[in-house]
N, C-alpha and C positions, 0 to 999 in steps of 0.2 A: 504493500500500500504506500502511497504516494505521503512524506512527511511535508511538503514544502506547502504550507497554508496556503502562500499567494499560487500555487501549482495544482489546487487539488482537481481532481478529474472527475467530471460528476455525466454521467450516461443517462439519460431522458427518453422514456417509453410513454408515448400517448396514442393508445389503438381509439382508432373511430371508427362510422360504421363503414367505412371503405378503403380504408389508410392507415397503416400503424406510420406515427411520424417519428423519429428517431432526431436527436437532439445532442451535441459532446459538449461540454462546459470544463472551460478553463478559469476557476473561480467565477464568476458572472458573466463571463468572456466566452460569448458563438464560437466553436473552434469546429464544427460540423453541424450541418443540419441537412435532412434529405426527409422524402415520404414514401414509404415499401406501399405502393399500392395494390390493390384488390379488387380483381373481377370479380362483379355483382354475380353472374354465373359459377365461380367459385365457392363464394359465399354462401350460394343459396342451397350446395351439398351440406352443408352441416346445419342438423338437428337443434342446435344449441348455440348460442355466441361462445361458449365456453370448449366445445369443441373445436375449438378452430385453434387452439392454442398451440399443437404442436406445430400446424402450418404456419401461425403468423413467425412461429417462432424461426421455425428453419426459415424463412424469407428475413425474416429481421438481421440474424447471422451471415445469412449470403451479402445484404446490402453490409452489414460491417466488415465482412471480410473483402468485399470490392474497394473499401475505402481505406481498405487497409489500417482499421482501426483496432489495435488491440486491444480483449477484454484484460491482459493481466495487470494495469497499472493502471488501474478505476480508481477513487477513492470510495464512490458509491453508485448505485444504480436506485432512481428513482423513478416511478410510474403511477399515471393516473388514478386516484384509487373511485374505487367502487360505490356504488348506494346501497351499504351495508345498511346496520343499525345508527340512532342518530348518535352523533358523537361530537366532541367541542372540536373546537378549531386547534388546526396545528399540524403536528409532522407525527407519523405512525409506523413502527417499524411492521416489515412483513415476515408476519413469521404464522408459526401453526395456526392458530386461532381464525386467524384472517383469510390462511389460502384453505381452510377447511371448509368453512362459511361460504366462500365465491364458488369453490370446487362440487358444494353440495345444491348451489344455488339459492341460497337464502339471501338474498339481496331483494332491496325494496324494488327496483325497478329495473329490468333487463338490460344494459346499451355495454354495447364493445370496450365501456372503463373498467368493466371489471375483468377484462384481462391483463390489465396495467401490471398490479401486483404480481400474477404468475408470470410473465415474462419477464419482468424488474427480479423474481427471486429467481429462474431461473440463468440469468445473465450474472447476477451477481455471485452465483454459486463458483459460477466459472472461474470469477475474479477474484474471489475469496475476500468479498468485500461485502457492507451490508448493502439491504434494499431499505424500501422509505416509499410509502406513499404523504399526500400532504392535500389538506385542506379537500377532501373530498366531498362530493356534491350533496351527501346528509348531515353535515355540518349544520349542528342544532347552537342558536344563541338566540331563539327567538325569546324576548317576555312573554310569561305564560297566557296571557289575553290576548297575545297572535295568532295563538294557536287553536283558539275554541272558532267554530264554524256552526252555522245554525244546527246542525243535528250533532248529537254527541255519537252517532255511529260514525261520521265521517268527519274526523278531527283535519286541522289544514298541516298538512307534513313540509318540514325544512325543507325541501330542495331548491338548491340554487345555483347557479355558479359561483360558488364561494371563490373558488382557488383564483380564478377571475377580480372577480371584486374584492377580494381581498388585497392583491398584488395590485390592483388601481388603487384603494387605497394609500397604500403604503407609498405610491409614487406622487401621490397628490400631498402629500404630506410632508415630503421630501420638496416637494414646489414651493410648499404652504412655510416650511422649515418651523413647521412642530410638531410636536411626537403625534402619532395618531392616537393614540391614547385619551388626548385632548380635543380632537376634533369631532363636531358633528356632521356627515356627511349626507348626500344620497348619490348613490353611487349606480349607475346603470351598465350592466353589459349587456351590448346590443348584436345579437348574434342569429344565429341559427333557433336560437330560442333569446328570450327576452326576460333578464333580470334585472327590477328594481329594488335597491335594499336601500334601509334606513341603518346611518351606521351611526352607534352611540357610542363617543370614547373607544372607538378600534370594535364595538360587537357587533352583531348584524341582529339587532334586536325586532325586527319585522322587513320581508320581503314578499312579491308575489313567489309562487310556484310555476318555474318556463313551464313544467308539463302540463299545469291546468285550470292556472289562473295568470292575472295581468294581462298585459298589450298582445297583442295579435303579432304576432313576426315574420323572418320568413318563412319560414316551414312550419310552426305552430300558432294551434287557432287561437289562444290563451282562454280570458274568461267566458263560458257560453250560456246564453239563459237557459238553464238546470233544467225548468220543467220541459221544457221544446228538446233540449238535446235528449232526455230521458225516454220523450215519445217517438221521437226521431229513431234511436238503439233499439227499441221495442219493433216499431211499424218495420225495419230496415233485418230485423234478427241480427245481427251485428254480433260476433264473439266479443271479448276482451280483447284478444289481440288487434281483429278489423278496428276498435275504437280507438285503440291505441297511435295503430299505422295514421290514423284519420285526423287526428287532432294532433299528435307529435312529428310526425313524418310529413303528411302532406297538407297540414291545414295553413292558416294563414297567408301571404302571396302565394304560394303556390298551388292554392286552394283556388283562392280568384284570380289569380293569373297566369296559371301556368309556369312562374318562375320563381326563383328564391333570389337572382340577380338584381341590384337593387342596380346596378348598371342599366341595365337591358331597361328595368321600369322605367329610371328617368329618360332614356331613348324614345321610349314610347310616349310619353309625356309629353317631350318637347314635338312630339310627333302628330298630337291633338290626342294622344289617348283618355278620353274623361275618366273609362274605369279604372286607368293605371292611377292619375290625381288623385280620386276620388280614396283606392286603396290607403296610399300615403298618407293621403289625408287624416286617414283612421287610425292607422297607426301612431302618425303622431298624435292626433288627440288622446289617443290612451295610452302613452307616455306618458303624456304631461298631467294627466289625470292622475296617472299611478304617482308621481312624484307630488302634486299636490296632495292625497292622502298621507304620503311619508311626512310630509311638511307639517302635518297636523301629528302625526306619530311623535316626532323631533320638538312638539310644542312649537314650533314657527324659528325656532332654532337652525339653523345650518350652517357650517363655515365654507363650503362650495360644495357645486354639482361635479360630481366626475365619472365621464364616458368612457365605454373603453369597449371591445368586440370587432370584428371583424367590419359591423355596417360603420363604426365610429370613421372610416377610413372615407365615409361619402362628406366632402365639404357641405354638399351641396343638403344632404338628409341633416346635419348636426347644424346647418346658418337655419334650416326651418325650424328645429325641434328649438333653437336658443329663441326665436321668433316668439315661441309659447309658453316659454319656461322663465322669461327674462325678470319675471312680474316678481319672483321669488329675491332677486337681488343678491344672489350670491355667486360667487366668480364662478367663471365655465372651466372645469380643466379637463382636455381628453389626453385619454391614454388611448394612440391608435392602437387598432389589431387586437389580435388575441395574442397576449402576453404567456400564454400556459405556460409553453416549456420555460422559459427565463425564471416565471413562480414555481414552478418544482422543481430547478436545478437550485434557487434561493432556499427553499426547504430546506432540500439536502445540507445547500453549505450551514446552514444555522444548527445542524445537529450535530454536524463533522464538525464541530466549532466551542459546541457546547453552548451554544446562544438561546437554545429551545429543549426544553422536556421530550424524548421518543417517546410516546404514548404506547399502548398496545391496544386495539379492538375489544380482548376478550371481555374486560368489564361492561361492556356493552351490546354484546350479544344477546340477543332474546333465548 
């Protein structure tokens, strides 16, 4: 293992549903980055997201052995972690507890991160170095009156992109140059799904859920009126899975418009399209509706707003969203892109460091 602090070497696994992206970190420092992609007709042979792991893994290996990156001078390998059981924020080592849990499928909800872990402990076996997942998407710090939903059968569950807005956070604060500890934020990742959180002194004490409530995105529907969608699943026979596909997969743009490209939309736009406007249109109004609720969460409190996902990267979507939001008075900070791997190679370094507690899962486990 690598002793030189400023040297350490930190390896980065984030499997999606078509790409495991592959990440090399020289202390916070890019020293590789590539994506092992995946035919959807591959894919679609395995039973299981969970079965696909020795395939992701052997294509994971070929792509590091082309770049001729060796596992034996790693200091750590870190990978996406899973929607296990809810847990606090932080950095979690992989160990039994955890790959027993993914491996049996006990996870809240199925998506390709839960191969993160088995791949991060399988790489790291190699290196004879640890694994780490960090800030994973059932990341629980809501205050307990976020959580109650009008029916006590269907309480409203953490999920977020924390590891996301967490790592926007921390850079807005570094803007802000004071601790996030002290700051009130509302923080949005604007992605493939859509999170809004309230952050209080560094916690995410209220957020929507991308998978089933908040703003409309581009591949999910967010919040839908409950009784109509209920008649809707009933009249339609619809499994769990079909509803799932329907409102995570392919609802919101790409629902009404056939696309997730917020490129493509604005094309269409300037091109007279009323229904592409009209989409946008709704999406930001439930943006800005979601952040004025947090606004009232925060008591009217906020030290700034900060953006950050894949759509943050549209000048043109974040001058309209500031158009609606401006009323609120507090400074704009985006963090473009999706920041993942950088926040779980930062993980890693804070535990190779001793700057952060390695938690374990199993106290958490159902």
């Amino acid at each position: 293992m690598n002793q030189n602090r400023a040297q350490e070497k930190i390896l980065v696994i984030n499997p999606g549903g078509t790409s495991t992206k592959i990440a090399v970190y020289r202390g916070e420092e890019s020293v590789f980055g590539d994506d092992v992609r995946h035919d959807a007709a591959e894919l679609a042979r395995f039973a299981r997201i969970y079965d696909q792991l020795d395939w992701r893994l052997e294509a994971t290996r070929a792509l590091l052995a082309c770049a001729k990156i060796p596992l034996g001078d790693l200091d750590a390998v870190v990978g996406r972690g899973a929607a296990l059981a809810p847990v606090p924020s932080g950095v979690f080592a992989v160990d039994a507890p955890m790959l027993d849990a993914i491996r049996e499928g006990r996870v809240l909800v199925h998506h390709a991160s839960e191969l993160g872990a088995p791949l991060a402990h399988a790489l790291a076996l190699e290196s004879g170095c640890p694994a780490f997942v960090v800030d994973p998407v059932s990341v629980d710090e809501l205050v307990p009156e976020a959580k109650l939903s009008g029916l006590p059968q269907v309480p409203r569950r953490p999920f977020a992109h924390t590891l996301s807005v967490k790592a926007a956070s921390r850079r807005a604060a570094e803007q802000l140059k004071r601790p996030v500890s002290e700051l009130d934020l509302i923080v949005a990742h604007l992605g493939s799904g859509v999170t809004v959180a309230a952050q209080r002194h560094g916690r995410q004490v209220d957020h929507n859920d991308p998978t089933a409530s908040g703003p409309m995105a581009p591949t999910r529907a967010g919040a839908l009126p409950a009784l109509d969608f209920a008649r809707f699943i009933l009249k339609s026979a619809l499994c769990a899975e079909e509803v799932e596909n329907l409102i995570v997969t392919n609802g919101g743009w790409k629902a009404h418009l056939g696309t997730d490209d917020i490129r493509e939309i604005y094309a269409r736009i300037d091109a007279g399209d009323a229904q592409a406007r009209l989409v946008i249109d709704a999406t930001l109004l439930q943006i800005a509706k979601e952040m004025g609720g947090l606004l009232a969460v925060l008591r009217g409190h906020v030290d700034a707003i900060v953006l950050t996902g894949g759509v943050a990267r549209s000048e043109r979507f974040l001058r309209e969203l500031e158009e609606r939001i401006a009323w609120i008075g507090a400074p704009f900070i985006v963090v473009p892109g999706e920041d993942e791997m950088l926040a779980l190679a930062s993980g890693a370094l804070r535990a190779l460091r001793g700057e952060t507690e390695v938690m374990s899962v199993a106290p958490y486990l159902e």
